[in-house]
C-alpha positions in Angstrom: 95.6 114.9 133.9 97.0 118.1 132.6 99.6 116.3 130.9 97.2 113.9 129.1 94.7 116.8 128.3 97.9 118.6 126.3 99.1 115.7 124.7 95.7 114.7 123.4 94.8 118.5 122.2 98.7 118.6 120.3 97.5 114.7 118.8 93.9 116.4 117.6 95.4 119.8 116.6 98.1 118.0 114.5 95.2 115.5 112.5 93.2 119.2 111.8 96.4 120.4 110.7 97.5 117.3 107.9 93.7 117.7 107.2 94.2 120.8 105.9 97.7 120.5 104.3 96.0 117.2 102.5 92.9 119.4 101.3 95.3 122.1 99.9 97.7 119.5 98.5 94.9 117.5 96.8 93.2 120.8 95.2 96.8 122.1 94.1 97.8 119.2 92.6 94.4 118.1 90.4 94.8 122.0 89.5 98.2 122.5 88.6 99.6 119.3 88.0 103.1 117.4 89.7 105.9 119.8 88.2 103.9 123.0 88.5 103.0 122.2 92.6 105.3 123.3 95.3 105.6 122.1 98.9 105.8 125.9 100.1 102.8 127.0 97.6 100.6 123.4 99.5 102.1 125.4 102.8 100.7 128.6 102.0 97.6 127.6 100.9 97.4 125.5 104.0 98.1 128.8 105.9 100.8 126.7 107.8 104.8 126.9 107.3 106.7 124.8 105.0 108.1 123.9 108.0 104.9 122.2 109.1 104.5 120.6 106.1 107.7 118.6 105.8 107.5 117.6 109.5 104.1 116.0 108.2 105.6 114.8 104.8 109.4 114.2 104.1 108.7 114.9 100.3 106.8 116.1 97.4 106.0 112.2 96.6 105.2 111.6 100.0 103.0 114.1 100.5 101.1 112.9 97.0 100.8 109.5 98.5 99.0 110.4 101.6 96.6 112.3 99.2 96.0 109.4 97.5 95.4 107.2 100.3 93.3 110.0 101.7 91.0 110.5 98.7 90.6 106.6 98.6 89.3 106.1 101.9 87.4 109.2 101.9 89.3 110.7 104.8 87.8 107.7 106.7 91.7 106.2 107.2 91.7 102.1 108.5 91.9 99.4 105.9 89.9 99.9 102.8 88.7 96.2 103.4 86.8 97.1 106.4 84.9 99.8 105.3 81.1 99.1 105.3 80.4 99.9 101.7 83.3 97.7 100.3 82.0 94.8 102.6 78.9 94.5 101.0 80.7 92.7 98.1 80.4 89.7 100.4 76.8 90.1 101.1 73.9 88.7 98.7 73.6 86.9 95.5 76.3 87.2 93.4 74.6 90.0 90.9 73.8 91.8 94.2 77.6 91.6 95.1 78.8 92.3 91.9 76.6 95.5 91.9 78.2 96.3 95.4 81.5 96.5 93.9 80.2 98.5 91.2 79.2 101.3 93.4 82.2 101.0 95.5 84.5 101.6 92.9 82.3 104.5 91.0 82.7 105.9 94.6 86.5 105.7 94.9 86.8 106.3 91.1 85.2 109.7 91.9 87.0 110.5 95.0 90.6 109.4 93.7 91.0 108.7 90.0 91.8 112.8 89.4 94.4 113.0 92.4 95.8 109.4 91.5 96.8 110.6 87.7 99.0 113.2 89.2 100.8 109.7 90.3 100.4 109.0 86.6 101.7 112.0 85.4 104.9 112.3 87.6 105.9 108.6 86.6 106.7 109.7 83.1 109.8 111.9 84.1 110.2 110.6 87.9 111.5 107.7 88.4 110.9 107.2 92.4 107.3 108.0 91.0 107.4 105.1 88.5 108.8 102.6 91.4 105.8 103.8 93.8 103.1 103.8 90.7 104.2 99.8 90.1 103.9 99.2 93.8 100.3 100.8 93.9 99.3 99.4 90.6 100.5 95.8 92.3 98.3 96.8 95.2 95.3 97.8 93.3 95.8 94.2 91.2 95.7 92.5 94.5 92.9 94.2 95.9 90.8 93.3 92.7 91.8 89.6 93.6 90.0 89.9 96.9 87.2 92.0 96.1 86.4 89.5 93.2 87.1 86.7 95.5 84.3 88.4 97.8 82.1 88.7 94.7 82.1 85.1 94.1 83.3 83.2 97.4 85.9 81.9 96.0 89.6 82.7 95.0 89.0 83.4 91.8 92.4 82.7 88.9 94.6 85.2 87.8 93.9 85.7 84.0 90.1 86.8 85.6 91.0 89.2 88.4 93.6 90.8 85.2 90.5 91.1 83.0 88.8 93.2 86.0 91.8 94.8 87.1 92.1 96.4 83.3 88.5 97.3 83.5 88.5 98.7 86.6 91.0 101.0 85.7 91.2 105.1 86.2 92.3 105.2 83.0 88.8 103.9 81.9 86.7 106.1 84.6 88.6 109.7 83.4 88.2 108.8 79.2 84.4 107.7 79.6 83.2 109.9 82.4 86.2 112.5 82.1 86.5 112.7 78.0 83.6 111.3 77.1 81.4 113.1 79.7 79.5 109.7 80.9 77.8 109.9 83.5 78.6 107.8 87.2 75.4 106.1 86.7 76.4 105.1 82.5 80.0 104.0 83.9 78.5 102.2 86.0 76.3 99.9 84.0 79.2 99.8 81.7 81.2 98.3 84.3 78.7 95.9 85.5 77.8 94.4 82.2 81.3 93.7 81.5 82.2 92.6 84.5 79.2 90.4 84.2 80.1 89.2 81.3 84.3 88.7 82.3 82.7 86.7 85.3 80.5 84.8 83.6 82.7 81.3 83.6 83.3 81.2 87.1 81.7 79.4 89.9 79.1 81.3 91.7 79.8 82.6 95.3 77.7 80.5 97.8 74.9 82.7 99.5 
């Protein structure tokens, strides 16, 4: 029993301890940027050693990927798909599903879109950063294709779940709401009328 109890206070102590490191690490590098952020200055502000930190994360790249995933979920980890809130694009008519995914992604935009343009940013001059930004932009494509398939109960085609996928893009979230100073609220009508409009010609999802 011992054994067990140390093992399982090591397990807990190590998530408060990535917790923090990803806190530090997500504040550093929507702050200063990719170049300008350090794995020994995410160390100190973590108050751990940089030892610490690369037993948590091989790499600078590394470590900004489990930020990203982090900021997406909300800390939650699992699959995105079985989150409660994301699952309510299956629920309802399909304006109330469309709305659904609406708030879902104003959610995750405001969570992640700051801490995924660091991605963004260390593509330009990175190149292991550009092979992981395609992979993840990939993912995000294919993620579109089942939340709109959700949306409307059906697999919807390819040129559609592209016309969503560009809309539903950070790029869009940080010039309106970032630049422009839109509210969440204005990006999100924004969103839903075009998206409306984009899915307008396919077949309704069966209630």
């Amino acid at each position: 029993m011992v054994r067990a109890y140390n093992s399982e206070l090591r397990a807990q102590r190590a998530r408060e301890s990535r917790a923090v490191v990803l806190a530090a690490a997500i504040e550093m590098f929507c702050g200063r940027g990719w170049v300008a952020t350090t794995m020994a200055d995410v160390a100190s502000a973590a108050g751990v050693s940089r030892q610490t930190v690369y037993q948590q994360f091989p790499n600078k790249l590394a470590l900004l990927d489990a930020c990203i995933d982090h900021a997406l979920t909300g800390g939650e980890g699992g699959p995105v798909r079985e989150l409660p809130d994301y699952r309510r694009m299956g629920l309802g008519d399909v304006d109330e599903r469309l709305a659904a995914g609406a708030r879902w992604l104003c959610a995750a935009h405001e969570r992640s879109a700051a801490i995924q343009h660091v991605l963004d940013e260390a593509a330009v001059t990175d190149t292991t950063a550009a092979q992981r930004l395609r992979v993840r932009e990939q993912n995000r494509w294919d993620e579109v294709c089942w939340a709109v398939g959700l949306i409307l109960g059906t697999r919807p085609d390819d040129d559609l779940v592209t016309a969503i996928w560009v809309l539903a893009a950070r790029r869009n979230w940080l010039t309106l709401v970032g630049d422009r100073g839109w509210s969440p609220a204005q990006w999100t009508d924004w969103f839903v009328a075009h998206a409306r409009a984009d899915l307008a010609s396919a077949s309704p999802a069966q209630s």
